[in-house]
C-alpha beads as a LAMMPS data file, in Angstrom:
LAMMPS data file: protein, C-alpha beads

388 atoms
387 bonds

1 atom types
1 bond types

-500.0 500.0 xlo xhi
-500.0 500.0 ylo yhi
-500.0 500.0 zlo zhi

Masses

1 110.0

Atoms # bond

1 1 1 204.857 -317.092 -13.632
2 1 1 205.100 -318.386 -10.090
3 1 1 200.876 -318.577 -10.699
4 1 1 201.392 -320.723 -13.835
5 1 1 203.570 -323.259 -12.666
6 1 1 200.962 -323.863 -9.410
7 1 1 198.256 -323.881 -12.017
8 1 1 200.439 -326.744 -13.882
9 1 1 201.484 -328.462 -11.131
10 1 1 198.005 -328.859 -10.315
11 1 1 196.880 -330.201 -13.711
12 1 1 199.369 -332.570 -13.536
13 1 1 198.710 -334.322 -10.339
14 1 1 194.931 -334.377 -11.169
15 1 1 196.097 -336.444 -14.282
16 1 1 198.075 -338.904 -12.483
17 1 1 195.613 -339.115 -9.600
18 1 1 193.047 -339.871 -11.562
19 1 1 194.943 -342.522 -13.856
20 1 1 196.004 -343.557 -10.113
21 1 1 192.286 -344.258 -9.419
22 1 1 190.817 -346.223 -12.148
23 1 1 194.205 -348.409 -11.754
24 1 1 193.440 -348.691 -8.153
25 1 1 189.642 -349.714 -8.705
26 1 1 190.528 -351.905 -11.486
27 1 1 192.470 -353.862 -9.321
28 1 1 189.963 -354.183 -6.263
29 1 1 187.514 -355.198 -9.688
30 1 1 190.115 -357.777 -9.907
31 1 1 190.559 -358.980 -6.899
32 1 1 186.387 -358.669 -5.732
33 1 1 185.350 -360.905 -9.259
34 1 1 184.344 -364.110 -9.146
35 1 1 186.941 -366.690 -10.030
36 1 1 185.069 -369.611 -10.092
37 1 1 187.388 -371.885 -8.745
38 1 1 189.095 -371.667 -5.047
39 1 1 192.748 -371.493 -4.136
40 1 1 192.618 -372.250 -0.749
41 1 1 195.108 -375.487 0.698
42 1 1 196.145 -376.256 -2.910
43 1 1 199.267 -377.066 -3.471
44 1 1 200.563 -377.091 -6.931
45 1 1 203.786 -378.299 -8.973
46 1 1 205.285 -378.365 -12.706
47 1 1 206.473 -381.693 -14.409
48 1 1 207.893 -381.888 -18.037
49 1 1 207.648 -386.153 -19.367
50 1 1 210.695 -386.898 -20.529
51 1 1 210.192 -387.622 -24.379
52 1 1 212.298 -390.529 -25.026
53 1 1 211.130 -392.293 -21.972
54 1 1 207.759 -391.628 -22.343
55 1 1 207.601 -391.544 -26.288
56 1 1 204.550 -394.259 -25.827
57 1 1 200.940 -392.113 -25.095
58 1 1 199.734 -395.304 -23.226
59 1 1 202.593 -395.577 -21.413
60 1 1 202.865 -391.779 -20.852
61 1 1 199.129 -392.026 -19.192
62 1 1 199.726 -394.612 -17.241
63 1 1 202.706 -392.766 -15.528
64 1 1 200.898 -390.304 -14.170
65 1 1 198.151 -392.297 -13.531
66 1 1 200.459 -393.926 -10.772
67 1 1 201.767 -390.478 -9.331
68 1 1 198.504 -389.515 -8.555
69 1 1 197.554 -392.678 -6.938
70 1 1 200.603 -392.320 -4.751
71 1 1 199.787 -388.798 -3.602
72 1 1 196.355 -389.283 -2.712
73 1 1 197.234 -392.176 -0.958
74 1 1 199.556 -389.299 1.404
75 1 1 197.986 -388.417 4.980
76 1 1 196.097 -385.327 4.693
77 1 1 195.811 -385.313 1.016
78 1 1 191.798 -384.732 0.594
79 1 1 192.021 -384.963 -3.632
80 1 1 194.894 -384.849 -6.390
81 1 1 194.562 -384.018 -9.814
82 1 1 196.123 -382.482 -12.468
83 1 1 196.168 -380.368 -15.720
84 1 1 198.135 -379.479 -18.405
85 1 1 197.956 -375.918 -17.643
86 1 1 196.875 -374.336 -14.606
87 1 1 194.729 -371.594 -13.783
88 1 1 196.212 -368.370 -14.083
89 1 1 199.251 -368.769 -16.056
90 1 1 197.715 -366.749 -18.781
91 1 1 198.062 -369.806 -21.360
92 1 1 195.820 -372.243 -22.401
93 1 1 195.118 -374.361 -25.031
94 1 1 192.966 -373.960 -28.004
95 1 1 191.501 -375.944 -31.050
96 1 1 188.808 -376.319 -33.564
97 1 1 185.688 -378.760 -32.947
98 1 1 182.299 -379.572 -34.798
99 1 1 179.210 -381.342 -34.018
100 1 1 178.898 -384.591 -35.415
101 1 1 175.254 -384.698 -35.376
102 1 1 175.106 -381.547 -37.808
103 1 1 177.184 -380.965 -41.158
104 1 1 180.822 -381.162 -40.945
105 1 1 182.369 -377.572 -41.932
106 1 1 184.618 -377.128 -44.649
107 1 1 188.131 -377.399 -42.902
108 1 1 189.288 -374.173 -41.326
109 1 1 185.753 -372.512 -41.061
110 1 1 184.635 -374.696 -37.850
111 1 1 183.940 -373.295 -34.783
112 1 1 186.647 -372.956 -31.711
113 1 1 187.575 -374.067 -27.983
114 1 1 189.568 -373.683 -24.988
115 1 1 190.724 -377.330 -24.744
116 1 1 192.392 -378.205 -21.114
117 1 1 193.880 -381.648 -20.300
118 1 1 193.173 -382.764 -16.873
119 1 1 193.043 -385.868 -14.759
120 1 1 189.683 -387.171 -12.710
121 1 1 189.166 -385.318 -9.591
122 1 1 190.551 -382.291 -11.024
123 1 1 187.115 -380.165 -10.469
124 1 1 186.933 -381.375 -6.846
125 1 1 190.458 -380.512 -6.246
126 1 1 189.602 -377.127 -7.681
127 1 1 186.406 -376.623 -6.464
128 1 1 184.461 -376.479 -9.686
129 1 1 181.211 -377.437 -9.418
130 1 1 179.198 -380.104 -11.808
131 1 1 175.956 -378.849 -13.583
132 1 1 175.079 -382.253 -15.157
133 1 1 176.623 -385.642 -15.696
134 1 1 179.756 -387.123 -14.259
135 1 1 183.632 -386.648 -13.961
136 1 1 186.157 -388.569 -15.767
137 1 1 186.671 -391.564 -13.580
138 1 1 188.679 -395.090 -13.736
139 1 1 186.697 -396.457 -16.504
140 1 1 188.048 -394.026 -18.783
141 1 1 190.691 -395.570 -19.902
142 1 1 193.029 -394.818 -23.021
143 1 1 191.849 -397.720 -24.580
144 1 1 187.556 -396.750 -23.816
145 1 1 185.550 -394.541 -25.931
146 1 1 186.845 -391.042 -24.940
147 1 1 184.684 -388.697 -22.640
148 1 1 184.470 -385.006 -22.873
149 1 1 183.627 -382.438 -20.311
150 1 1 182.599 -379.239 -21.487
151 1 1 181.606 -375.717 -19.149
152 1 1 178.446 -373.241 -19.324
153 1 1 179.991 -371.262 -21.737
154 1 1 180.415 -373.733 -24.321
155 1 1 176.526 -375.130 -24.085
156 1 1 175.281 -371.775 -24.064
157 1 1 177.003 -371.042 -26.868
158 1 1 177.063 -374.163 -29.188
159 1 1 174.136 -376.176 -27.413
160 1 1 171.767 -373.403 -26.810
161 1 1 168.538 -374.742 -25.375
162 1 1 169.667 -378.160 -26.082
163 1 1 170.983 -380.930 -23.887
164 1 1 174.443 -381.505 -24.589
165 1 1 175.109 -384.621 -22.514
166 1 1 175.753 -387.467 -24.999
167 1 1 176.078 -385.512 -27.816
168 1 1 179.277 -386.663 -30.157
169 1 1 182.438 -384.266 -30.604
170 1 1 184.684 -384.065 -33.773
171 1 1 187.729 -382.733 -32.770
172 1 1 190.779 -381.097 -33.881
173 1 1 193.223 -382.844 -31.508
174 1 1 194.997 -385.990 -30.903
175 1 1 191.611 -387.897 -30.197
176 1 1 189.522 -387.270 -33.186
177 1 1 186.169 -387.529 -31.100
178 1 1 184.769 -387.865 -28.234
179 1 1 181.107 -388.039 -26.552
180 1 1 179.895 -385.244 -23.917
181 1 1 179.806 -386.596 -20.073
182 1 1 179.575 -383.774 -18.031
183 1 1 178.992 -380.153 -18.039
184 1 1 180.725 -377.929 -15.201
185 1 1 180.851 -374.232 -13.845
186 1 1 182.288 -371.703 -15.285
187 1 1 185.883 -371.147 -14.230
188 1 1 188.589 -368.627 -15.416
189 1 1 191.498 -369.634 -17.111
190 1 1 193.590 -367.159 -18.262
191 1 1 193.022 -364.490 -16.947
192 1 1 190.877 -362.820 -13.838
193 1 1 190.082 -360.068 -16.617
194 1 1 189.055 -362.621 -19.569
195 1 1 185.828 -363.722 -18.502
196 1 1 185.342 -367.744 -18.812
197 1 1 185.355 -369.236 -22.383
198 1 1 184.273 -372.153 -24.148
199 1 1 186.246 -374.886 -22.868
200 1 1 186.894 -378.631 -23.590
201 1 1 188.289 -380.780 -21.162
202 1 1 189.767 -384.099 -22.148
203 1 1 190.856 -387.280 -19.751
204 1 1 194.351 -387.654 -19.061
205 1 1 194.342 -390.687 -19.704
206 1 1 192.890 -391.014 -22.722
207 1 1 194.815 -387.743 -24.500
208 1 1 198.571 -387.588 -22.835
209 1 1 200.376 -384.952 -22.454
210 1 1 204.115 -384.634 -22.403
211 1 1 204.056 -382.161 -19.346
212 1 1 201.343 -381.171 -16.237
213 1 1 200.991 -379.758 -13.103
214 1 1 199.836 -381.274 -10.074
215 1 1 197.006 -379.773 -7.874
216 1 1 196.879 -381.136 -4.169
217 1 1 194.192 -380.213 -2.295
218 1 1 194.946 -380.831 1.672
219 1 1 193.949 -380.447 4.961
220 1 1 197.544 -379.031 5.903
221 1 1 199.315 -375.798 4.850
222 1 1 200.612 -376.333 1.402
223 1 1 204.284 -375.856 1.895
224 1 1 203.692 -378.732 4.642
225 1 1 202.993 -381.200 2.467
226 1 1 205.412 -380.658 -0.643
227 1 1 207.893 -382.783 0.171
228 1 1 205.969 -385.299 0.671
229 1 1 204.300 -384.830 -2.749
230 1 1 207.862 -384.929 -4.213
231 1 1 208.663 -387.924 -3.045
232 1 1 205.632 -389.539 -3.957
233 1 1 206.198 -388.582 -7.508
234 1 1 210.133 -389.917 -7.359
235 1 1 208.956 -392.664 -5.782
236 1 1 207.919 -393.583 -9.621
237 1 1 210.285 -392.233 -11.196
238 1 1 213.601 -390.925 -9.036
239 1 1 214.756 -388.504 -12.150
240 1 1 211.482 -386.812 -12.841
241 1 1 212.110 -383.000 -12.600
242 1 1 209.730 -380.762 -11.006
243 1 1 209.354 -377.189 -10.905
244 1 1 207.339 -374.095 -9.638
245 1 1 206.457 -375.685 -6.280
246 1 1 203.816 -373.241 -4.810
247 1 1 200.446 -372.488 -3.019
248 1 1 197.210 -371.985 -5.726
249 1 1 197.196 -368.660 -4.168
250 1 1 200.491 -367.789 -4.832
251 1 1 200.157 -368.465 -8.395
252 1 1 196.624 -366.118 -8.387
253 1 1 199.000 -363.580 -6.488
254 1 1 201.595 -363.746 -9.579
255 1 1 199.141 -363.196 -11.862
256 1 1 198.301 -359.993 -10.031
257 1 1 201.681 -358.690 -10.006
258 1 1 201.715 -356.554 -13.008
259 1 1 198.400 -354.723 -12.384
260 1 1 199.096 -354.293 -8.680
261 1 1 202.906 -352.793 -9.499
262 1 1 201.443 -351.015 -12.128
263 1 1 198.266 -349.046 -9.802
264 1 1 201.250 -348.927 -6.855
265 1 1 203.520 -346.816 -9.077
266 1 1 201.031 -344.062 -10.312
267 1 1 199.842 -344.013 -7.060
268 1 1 203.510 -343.243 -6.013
269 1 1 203.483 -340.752 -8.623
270 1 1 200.263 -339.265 -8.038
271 1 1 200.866 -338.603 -4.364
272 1 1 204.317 -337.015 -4.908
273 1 1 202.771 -334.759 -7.829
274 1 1 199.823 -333.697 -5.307
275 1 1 202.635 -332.860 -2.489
276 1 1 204.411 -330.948 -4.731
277 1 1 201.261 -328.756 -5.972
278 1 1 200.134 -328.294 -2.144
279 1 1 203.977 -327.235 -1.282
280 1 1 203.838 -324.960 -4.796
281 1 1 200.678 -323.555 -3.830
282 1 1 201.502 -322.796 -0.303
283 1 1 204.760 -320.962 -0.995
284 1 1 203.399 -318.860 -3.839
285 1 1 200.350 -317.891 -1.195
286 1 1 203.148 -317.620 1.666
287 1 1 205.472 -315.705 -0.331
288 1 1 202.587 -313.619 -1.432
289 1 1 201.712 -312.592 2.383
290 1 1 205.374 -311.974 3.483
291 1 1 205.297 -309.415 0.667
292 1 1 202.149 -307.977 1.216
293 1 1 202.489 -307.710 4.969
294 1 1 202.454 -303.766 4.771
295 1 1 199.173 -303.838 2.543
296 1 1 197.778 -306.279 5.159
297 1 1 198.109 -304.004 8.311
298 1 1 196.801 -301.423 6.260
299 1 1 194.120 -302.736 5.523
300 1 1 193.339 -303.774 9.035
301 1 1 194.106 -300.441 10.470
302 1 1 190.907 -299.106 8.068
303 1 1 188.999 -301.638 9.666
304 1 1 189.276 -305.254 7.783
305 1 1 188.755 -307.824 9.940
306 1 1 191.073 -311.232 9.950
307 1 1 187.782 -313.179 8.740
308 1 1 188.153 -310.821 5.761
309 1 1 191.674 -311.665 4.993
310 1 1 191.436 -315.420 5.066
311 1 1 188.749 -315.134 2.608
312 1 1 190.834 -313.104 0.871
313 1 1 194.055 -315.354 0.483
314 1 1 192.015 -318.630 0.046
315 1 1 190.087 -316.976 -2.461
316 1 1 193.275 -316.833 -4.342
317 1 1 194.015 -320.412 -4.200
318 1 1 191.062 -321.304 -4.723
319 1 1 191.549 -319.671 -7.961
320 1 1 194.927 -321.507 -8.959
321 1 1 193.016 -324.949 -8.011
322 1 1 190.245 -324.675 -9.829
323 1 1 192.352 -323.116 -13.166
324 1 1 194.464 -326.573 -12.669
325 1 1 191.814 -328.906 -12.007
326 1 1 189.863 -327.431 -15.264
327 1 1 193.476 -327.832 -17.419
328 1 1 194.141 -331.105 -15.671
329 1 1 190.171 -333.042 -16.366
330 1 1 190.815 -331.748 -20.168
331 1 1 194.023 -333.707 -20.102
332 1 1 192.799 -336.899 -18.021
333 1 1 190.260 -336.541 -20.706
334 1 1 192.283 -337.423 -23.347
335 1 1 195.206 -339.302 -21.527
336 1 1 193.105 -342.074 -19.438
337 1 1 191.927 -343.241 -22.456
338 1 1 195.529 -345.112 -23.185
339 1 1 194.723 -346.693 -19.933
340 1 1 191.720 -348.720 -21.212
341 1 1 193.384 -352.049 -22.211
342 1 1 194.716 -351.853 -18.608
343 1 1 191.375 -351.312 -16.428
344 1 1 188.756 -354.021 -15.810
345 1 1 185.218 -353.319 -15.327
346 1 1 185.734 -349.479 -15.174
347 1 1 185.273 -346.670 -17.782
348 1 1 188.352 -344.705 -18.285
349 1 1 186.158 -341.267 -17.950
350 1 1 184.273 -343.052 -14.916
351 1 1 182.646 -340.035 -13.222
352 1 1 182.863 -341.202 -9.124
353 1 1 186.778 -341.081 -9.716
354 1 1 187.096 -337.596 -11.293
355 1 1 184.786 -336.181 -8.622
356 1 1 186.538 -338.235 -5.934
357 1 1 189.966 -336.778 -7.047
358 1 1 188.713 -333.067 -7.608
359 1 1 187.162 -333.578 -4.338
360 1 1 190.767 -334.540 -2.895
361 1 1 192.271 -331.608 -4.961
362 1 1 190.204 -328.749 -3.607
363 1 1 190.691 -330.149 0.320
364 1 1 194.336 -329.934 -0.099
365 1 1 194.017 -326.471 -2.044
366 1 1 192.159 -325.235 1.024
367 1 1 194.640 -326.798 3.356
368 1 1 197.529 -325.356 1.595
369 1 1 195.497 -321.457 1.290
370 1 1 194.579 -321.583 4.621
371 1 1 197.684 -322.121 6.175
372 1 1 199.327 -318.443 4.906
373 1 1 195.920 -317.428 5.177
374 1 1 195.842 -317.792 8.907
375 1 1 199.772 -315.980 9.487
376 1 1 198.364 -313.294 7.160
377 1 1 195.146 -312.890 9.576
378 1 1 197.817 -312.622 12.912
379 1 1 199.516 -309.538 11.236
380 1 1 199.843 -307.185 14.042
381 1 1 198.878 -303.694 12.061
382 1 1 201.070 -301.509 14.576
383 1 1 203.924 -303.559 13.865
384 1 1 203.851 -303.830 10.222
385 1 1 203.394 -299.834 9.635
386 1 1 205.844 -299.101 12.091
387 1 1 208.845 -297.109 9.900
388 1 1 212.165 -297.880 11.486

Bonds

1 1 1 2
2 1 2 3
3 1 3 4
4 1 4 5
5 1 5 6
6 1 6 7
7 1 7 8
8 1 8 9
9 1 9 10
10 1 10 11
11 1 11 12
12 1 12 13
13 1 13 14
14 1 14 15
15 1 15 16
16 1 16 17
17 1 17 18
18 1 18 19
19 1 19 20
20 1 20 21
21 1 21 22
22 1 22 23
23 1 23 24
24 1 24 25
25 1 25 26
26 1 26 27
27 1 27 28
28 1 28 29
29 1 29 30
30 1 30 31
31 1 31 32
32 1 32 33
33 1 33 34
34 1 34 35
35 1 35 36
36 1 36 37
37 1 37 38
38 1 38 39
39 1 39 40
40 1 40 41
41 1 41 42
42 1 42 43
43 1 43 44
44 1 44 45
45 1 45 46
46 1 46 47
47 1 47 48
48 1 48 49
49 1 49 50
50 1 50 51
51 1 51 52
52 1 52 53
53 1 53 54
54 1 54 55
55 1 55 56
56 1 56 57
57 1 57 58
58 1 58 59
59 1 59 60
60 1 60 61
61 1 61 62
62 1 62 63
63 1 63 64
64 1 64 65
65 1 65 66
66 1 66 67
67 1 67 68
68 1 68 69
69 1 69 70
70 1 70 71
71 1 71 72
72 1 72 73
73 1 73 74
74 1 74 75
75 1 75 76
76 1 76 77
77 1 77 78
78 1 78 79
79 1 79 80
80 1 80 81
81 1 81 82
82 1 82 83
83 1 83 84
84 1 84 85
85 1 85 86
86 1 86 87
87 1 87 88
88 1 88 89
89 1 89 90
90 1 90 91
91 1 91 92
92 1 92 93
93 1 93 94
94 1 94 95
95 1 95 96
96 1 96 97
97 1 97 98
98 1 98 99
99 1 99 100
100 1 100 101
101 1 101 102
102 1 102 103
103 1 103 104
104 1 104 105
105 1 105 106
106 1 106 107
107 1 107 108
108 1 108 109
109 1 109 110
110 1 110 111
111 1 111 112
112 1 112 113
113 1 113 114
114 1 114 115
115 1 115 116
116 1 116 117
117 1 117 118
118 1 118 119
119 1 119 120
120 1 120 121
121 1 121 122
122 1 122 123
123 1 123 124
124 1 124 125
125 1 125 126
126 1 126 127
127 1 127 128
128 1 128 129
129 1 129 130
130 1 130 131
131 1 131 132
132 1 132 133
133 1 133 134
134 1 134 135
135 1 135 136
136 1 136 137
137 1 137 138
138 1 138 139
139 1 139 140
140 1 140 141
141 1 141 142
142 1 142 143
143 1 143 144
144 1 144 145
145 1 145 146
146 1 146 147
147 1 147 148
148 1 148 149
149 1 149 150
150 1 150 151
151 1 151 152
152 1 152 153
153 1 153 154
154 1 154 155
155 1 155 156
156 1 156 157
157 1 157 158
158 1 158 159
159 1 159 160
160 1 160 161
161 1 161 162
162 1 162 163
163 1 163 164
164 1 164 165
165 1 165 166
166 1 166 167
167 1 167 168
168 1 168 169
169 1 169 170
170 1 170 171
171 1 171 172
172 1 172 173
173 1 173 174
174 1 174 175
175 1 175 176
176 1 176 177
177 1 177 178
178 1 178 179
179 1 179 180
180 1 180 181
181 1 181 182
182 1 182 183
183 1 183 184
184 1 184 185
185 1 185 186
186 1 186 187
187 1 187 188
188 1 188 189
189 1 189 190
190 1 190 191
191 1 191 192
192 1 192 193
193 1 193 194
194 1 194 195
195 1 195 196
196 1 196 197
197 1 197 198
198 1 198 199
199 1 199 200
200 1 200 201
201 1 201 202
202 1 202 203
203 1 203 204
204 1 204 205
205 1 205 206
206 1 206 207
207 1 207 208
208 1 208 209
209 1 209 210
210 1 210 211
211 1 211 212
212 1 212 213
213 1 213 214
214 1 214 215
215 1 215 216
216 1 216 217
217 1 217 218
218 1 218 219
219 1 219 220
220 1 220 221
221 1 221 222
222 1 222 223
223 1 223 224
224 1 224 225
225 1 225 226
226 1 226 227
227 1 227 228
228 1 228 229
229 1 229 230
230 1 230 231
231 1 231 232
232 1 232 233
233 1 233 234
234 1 234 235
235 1 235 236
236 1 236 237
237 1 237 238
238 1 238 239
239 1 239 240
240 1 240 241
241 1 241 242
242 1 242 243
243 1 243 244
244 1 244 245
245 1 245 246
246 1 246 247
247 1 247 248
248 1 248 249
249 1 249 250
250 1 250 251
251 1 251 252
252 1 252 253
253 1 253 254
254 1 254 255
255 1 255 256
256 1 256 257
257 1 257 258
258 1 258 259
259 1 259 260
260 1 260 261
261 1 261 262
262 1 262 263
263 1 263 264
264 1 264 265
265 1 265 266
266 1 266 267
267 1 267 268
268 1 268 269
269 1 269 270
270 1 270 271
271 1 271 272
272 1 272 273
273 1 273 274
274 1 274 275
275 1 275 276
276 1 276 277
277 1 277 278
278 1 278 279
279 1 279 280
280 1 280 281
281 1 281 282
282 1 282 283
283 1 283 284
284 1 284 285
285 1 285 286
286 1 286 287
287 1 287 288
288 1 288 289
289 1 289 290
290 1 290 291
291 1 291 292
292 1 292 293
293 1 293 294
294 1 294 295
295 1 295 296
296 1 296 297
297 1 297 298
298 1 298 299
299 1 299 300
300 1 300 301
301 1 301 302
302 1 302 303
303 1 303 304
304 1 304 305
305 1 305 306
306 1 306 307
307 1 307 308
308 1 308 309
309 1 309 310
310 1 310 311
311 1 311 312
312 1 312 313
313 1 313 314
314 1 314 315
315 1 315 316
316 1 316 317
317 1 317 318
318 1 318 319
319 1 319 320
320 1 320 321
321 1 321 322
322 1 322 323
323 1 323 324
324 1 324 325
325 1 325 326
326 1 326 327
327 1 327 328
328 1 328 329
329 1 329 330
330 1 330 331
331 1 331 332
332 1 332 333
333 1 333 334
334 1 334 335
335 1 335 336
336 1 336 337
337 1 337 338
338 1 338 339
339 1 339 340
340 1 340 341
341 1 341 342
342 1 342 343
343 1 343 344
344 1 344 345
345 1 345 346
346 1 346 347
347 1 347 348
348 1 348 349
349 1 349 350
350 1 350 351
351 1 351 352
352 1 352 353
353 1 353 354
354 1 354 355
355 1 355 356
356 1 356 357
357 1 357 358
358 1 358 359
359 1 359 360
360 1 360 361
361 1 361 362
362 1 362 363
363 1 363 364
364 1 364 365
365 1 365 366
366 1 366 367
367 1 367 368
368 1 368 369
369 1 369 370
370 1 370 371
371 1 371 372
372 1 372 373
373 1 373 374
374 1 374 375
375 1 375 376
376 1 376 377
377 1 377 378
378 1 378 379
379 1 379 380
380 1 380 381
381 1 381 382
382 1 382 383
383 1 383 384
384 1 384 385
385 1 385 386
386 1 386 387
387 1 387 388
């Protein structure tokens, strides 16, 4: 019995190790990917327009217009943008679109977009490269023909071999069209696990929004600029509210909260589940010794040798490992599979992690054998045959 539970204890730990791993690389996959925008000295903040003082979408563009030209006016501001939703907030827009140089489809059957309101400057802010063409700029106004901005993923998609720039967009929005300016990197949105997907970015000031975030790019820390930002923008308007003051990278660090808690707690689990199997397996093997410490001198009083003996005893943990590392892959098997919506660019069966944690299993199965194994081999023979 004492066996079995060593055996289980085993199989369990090897489960939770190994969901610990893939968590654990799926993270540093994470982290390591390429998010195509940067988050150094960015300072963001959150604005809601009120609606009944900014009812008027010329008037509405024209307000923020004027915050931004306030805070990039600040010392040390380098570029100021902004966007309806930022990076990493896991929302985004989205919308239908055709192209008005082919058939229009029958409504509903059209293709889709990412669609992402932002103000010129917003891809230098970011650093988001151009491809081809031009950023939004002062000419596009609300009352000029709208511009569009679209990235990689939407040409290679929808303008395959083709050049997009000055091709005409239908859209699905509150500007019914629009002509194709510029074409920029890919960026994530989202998501660092949803790679980047066709996306539409429309002026500012030519489709309002009723709320935004500012981005701030700056040659001083964040946080050492953000009052001055805020009074810049109640400099406009004293009663605007403003929210979610933070670095860029402390919104990328939010994002990562749930899938860093979430490796950090199996790994907490994993490593008390392996201490316990070690501590199981070393007092079954100690307890074993204590009561075999007659046998023992015995057997070294016909001539065993203590090389013998330590074979011996970690030959018999050996055994338990191995029994729970062969119950314990059969169940990581079956069980890491739940984990796949959780892991990024990692199979749930990947083979370096099973090894890596059998590996881990059988050094602390030896550690654990060889420490009874080694009082068993100091057994003085004359003393444990001695009859009182």
């Amino acid at each position: 019995m004492r066996g079995l539970l060593v055996v289980a204890e085993v199989a369990v730990s090897l489960v939770l190790l190994v969901g610990a791993g893939l968590l654990g690389r799926s993270f540093l996959n994470q982290t390591g990917v390429s998010r195509g925008f940067r988050t150094d000295q960015i300072l963001t903040m959150r604005m809601f327009f009120a609606p009944a003082r900014y009812y008027d979408d010329h008037r509405r563009a024209r307000y923020l217009d004027q915050i931004l030209a306030r805070v990039r006016a600040l010392p040390g501001v380098a570029a100021a943008s902004s966007a309806h939703f930022l990076p990493m907030v896991g929302v985004v827009s989205g919308s239908g679109f055709h192209r008005m140089d082919q058939p229009e489809p029958a409504p509903g059957t059209g293709p889709g977009a990412d669609y992402l309101i932002v103000s010129p400057q917003y891809f230098a802010t970011m650093g988001i490269p151009f491809v081809v063409g031009r950023d939004f700029n002062e000419h596009d106004t609300y009352s000029s023909e709208p511009g569009i901005i679209v990235n990689q993923a939407f040409v290679q998609k929808f303008f395959h071999g083709e050049d997009p720039l000055g091709k005409r967009l239908g859209l699905d929005w509150n500007i019914r069209h629009g002509e194709i300016i510029g074409v920029t990197a890919d960026a994530r949105q989202t998501d660092l696990k949803v790679d980047p997907q066709p996306t539409i970015f429309l002026n500012q000031a030519q489709s309002p929004m009723y709320f935004g975030a500012l981005v701030v790019r700056t040659a001083l820390p964040p946080a050492a600029i953000a009052s001055a930002v805020e009074r810049a923008v109640h400099a406009v308007d004293p009663d605007q509210a403003i929210s979610h003051i933070e670095s860029m990278e402390q919104v990328l660090s939010a994002s990562m909260a749930r899938p860093r808690l979430e490796s950090v707690l199996l790994g907490i689990f994993a490593a008390v589940a392996l201490l316990l199997a070690a501590i199981g397996l070393y007092g079954v093997l100690a307890y074993s010794v204590s009561q075999r410490t007659r046998e023992i001198g015995i057997r070294m009083a016909l001539g065993a040798n203590s090389q013998q003996l330590v074979r011996s005893i970690v030959r018999d943990g050996i055994g338990f490992i191995l029994a729970g590392t062969l119950g314990g892959l059969a169940m990581a098997l079956a069980l890491t599979r739940l984990l796949t919506s959780l892991l990024f660019h990692i199979s749930p069966t990947d083979p370096v992690t099973i090894v890596a944690v059998c590996c881990l299993l059988l050094a602390v199965g030896l550690l654990a054998s060889w420490l009874p194994a080694r009082r068993a081999a100091a057994v003085d023979p004359v003393g444990s045959l001695r009859v009182e």
